[in-house]
N, CA, C and O atoms as a Tinker XYZ file with bonds, in Angstrom:
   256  protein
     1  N    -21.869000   27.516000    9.423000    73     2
     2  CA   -21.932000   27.366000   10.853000    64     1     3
     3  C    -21.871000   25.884000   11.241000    63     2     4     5
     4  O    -21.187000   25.531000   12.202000    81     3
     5  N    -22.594000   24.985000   10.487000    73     3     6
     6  CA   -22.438000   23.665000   10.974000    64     5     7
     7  C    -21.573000   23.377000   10.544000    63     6     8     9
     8  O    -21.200000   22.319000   11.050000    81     7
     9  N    -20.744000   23.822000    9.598000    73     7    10
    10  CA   -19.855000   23.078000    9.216000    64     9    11
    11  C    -18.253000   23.474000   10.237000    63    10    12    13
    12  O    -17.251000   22.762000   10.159000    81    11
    13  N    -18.328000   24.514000   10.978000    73    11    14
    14  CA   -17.492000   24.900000   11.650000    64    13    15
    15  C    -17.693000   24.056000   13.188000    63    14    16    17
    16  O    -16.650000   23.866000   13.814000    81    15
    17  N    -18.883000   23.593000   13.752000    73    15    18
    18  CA   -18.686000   23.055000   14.685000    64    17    19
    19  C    -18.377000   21.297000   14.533000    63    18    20    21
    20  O    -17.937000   20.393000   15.243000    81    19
    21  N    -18.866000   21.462000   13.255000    73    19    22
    22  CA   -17.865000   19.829000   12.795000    64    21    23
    23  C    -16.830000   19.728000   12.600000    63    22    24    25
    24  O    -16.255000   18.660000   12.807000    81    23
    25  N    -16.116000   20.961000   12.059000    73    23    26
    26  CA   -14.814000   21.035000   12.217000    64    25    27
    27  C    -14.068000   21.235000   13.399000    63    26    28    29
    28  O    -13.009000   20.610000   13.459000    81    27
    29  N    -14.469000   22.204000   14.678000    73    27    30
    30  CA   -14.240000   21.910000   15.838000    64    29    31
    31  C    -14.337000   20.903000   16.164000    63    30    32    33
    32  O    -13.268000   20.292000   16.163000    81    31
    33  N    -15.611000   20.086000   16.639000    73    31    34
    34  CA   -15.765000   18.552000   17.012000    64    33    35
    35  C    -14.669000   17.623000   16.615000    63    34    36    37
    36  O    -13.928000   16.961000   17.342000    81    35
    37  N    -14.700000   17.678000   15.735000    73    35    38
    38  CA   -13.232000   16.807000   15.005000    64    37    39
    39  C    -12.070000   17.049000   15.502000    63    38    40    41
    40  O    -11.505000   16.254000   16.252000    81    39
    41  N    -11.541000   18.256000   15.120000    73    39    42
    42  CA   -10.467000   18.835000   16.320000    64    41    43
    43  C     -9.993000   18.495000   17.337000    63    42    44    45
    44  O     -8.833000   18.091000   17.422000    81    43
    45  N    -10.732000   18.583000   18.236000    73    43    46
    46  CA   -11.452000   18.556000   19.560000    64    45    47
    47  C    -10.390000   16.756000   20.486000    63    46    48    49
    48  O    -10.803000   15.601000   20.375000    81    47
    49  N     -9.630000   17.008000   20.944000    73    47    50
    50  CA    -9.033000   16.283000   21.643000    64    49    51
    51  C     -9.171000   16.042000   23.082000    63    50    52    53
    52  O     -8.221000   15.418000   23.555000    81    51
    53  N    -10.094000   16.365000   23.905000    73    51    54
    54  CA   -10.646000   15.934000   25.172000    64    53    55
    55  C    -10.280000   14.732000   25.916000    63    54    56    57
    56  O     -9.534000   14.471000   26.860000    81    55
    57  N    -11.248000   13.960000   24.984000    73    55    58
    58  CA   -11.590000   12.621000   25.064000    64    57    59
    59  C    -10.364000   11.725000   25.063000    63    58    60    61
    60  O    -10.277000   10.786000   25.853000    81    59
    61  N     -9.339000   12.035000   24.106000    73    59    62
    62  CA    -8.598000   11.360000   23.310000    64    61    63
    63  C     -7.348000   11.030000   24.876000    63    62    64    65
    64  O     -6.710000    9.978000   24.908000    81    63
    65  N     -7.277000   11.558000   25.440000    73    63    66
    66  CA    -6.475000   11.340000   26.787000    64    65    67
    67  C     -6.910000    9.993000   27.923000    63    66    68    69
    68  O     -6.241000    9.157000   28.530000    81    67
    69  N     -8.183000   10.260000   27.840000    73    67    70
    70  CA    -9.245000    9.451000   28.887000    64    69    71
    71  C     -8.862000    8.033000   27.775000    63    70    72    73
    72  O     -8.122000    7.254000   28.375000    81    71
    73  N     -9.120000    7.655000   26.659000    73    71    74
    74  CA    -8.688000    6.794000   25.518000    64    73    75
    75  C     -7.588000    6.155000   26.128000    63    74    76    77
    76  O     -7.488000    5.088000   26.734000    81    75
    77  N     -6.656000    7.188000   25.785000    73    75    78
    78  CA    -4.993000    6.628000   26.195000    64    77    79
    79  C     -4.734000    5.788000   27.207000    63    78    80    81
    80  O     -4.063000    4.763000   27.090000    81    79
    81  N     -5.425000    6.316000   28.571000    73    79    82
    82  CA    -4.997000    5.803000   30.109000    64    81    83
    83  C     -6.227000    4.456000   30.031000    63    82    84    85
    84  O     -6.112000    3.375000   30.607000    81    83
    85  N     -7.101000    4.784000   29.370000    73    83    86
    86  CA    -8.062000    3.173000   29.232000    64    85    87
    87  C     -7.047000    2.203000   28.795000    63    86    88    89
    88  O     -6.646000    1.310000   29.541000    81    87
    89  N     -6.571000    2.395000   27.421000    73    87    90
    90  CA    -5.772000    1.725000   26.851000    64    89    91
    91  C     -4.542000    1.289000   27.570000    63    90    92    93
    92  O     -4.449000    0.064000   27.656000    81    91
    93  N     -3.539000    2.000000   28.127000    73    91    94
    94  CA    -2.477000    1.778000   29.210000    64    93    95
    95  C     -2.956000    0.970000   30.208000    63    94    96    97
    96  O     -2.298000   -0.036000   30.478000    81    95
    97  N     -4.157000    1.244000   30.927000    73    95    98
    98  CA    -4.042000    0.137000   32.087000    64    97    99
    99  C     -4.752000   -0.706000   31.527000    63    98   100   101
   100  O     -4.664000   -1.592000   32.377000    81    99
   101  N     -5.468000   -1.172000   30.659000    73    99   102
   102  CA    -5.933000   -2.517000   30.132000    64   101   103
   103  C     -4.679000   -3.377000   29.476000    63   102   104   105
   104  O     -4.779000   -4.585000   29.261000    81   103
   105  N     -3.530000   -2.637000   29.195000    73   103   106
   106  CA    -2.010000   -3.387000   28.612000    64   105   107
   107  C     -1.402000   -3.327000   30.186000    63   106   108   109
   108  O     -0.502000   -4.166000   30.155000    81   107
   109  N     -1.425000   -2.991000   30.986000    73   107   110
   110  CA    -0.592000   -3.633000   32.325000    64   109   111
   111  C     -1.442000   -4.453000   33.137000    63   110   112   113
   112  O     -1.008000   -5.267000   33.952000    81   111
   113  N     -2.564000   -4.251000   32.929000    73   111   114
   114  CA    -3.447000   -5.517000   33.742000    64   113   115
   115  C     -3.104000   -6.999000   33.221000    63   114   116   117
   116  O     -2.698000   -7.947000   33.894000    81   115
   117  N     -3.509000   -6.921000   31.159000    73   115   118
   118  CA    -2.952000   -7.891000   30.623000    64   117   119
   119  C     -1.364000   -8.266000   30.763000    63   118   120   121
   120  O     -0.884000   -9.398000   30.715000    81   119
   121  N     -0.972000   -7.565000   30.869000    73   119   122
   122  CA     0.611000   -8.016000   30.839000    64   121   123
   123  C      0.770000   -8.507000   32.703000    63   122   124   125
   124  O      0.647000   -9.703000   32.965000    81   123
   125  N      0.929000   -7.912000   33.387000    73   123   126
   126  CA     0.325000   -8.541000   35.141000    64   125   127
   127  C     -0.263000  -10.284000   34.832000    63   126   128   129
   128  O      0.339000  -11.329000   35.078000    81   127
   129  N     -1.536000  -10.105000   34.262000    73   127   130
   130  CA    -2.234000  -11.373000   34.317000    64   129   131
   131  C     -1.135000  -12.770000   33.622000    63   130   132   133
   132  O     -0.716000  -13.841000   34.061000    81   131
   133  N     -0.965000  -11.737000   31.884000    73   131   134
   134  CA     0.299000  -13.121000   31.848000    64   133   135
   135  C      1.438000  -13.318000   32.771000    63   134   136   137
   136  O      1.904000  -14.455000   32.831000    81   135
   137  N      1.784000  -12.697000   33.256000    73   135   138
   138  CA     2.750000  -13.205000   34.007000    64   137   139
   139  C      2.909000  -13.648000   35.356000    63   138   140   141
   140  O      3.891000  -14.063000   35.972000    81   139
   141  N      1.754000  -13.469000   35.659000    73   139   142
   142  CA     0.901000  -14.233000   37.343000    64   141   143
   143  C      0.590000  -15.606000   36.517000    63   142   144   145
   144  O      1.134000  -16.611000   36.974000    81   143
   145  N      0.023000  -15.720000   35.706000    73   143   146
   146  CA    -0.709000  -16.979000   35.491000    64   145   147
   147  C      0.187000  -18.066000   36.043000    63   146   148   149
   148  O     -0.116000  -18.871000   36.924000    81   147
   149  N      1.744000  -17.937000   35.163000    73   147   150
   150  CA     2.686000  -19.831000   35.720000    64   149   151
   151  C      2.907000  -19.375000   37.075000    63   150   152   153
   152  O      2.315000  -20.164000   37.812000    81   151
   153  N      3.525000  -18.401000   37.802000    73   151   154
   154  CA     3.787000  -18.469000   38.795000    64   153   155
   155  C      2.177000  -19.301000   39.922000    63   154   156   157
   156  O      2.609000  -20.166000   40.684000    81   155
   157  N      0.901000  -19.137000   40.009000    73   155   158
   158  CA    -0.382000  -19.419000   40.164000    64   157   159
   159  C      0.020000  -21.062000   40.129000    63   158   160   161
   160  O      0.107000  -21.840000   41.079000    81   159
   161  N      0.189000  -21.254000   38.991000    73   159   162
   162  CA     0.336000  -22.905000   38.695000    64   161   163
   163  C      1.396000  -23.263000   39.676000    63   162   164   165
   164  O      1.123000  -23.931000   40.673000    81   163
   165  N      2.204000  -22.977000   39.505000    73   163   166
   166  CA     3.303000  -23.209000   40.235000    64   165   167
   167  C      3.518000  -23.157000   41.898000    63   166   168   169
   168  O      4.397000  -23.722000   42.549000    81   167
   169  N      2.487000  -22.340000   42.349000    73   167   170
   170  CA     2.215000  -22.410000   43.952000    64   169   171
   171  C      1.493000  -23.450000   44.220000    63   170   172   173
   172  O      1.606000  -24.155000   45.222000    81   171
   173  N      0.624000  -23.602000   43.217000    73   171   174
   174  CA    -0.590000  -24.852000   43.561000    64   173   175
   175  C      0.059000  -26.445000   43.324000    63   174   176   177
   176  O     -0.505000  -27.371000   43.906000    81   175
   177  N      1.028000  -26.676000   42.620000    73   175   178
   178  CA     1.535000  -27.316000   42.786000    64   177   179
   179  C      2.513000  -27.524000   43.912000    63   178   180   181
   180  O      2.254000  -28.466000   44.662000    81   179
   181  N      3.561000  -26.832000   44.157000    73   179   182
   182  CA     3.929000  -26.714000   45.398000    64   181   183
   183  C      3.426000  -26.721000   46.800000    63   182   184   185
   184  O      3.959000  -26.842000   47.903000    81   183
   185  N      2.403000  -26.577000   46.433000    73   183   186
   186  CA     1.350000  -26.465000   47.315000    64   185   187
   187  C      0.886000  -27.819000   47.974000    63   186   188   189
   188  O      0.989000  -28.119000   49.164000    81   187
   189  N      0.471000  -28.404000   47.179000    73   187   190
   190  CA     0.074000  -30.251000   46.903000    64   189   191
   191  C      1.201000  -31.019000   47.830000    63   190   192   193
   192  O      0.845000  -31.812000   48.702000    81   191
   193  N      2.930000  -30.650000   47.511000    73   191   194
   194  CA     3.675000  -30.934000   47.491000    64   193   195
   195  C      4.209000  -31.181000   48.919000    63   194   196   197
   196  O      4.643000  -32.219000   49.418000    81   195
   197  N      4.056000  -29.912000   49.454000    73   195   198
   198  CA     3.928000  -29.893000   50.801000    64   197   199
   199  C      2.832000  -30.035000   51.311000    63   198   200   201
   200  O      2.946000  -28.991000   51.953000    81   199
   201  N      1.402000  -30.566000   51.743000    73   199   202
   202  CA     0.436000  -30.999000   51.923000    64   201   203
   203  C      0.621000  -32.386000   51.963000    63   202   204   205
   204  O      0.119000  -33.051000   52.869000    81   203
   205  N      1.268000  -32.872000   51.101000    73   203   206
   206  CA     1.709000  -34.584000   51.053000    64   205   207
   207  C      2.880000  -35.007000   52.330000    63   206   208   209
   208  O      2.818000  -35.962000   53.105000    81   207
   209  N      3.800000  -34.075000   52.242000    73   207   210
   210  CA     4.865000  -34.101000   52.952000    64   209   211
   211  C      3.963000  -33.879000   54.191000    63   210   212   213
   212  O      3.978000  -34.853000   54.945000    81   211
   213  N      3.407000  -33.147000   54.482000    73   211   214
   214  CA     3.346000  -32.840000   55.859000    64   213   215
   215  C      2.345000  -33.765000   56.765000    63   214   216   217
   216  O      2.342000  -34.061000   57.959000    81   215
   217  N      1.449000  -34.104000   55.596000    73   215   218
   218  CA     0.454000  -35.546000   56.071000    64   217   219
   219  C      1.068000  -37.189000   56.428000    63   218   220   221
   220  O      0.683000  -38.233000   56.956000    81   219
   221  N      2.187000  -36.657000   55.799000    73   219   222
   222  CA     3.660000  -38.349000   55.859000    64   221   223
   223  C      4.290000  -38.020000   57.257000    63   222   224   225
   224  O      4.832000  -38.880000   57.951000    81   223
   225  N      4.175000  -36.740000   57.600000    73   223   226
   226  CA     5.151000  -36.546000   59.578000    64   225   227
   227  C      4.708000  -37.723000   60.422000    63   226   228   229
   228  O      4.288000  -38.640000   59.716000    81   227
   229  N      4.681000  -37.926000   61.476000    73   227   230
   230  CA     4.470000  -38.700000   62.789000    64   229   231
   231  C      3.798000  -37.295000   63.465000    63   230   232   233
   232  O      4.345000  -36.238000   63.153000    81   231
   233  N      3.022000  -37.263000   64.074000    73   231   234
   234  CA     2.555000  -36.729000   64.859000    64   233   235
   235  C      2.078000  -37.804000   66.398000    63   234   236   237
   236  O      1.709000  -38.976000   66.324000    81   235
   237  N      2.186000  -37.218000   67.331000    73   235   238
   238  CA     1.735000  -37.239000   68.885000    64   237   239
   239  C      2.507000  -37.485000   69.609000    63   238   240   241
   240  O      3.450000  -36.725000   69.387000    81   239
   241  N      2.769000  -38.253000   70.570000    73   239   242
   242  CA     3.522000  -38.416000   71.609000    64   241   243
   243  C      3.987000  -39.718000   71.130000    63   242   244   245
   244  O      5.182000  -39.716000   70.838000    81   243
   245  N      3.181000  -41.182000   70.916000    73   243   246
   246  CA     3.507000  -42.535000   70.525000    64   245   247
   247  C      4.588000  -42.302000   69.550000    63   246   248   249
   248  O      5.712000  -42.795000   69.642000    81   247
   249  N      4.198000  -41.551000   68.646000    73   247   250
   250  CA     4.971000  -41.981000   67.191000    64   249   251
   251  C      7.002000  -41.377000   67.054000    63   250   252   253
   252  O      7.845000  -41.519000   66.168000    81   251
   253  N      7.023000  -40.791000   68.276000    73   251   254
   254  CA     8.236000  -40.208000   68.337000    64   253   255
   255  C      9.386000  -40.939000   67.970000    63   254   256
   256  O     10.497000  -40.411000   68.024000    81   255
């Protein structure tokens, strides 16, 4: 008898689905994250870029 519900238990594939889809979205989150990361860098720099530029304008009425 115990040895039959250990052999069921074992069997027993339930779980093994819930596994899978853990596994799947923890590989598209990681794969997402690498590939956000340079683009990230790359705004913040651009970013800077225009922040500089836009602090160099003339602004008011005098400076026209």
């Amino acid at each position: 008898m115990l040895m039959t519900k250990a052999k069921t238990w074992l069997l027993n594939e339930d779980g093994a689905v819930t596994v899978d889809w853990v596994v799947l979205c923890a590989a598209v989150i990681g794969m997402g994250m690498v590939v956000l990361q340079p683009i990230a860098f790359s705004t913040t720099s651009s970013t800077a870029d225009l922040s500089i530029y836009v602090e160099s304008l003339p602004v008011g009425y005098g400076n026209n």
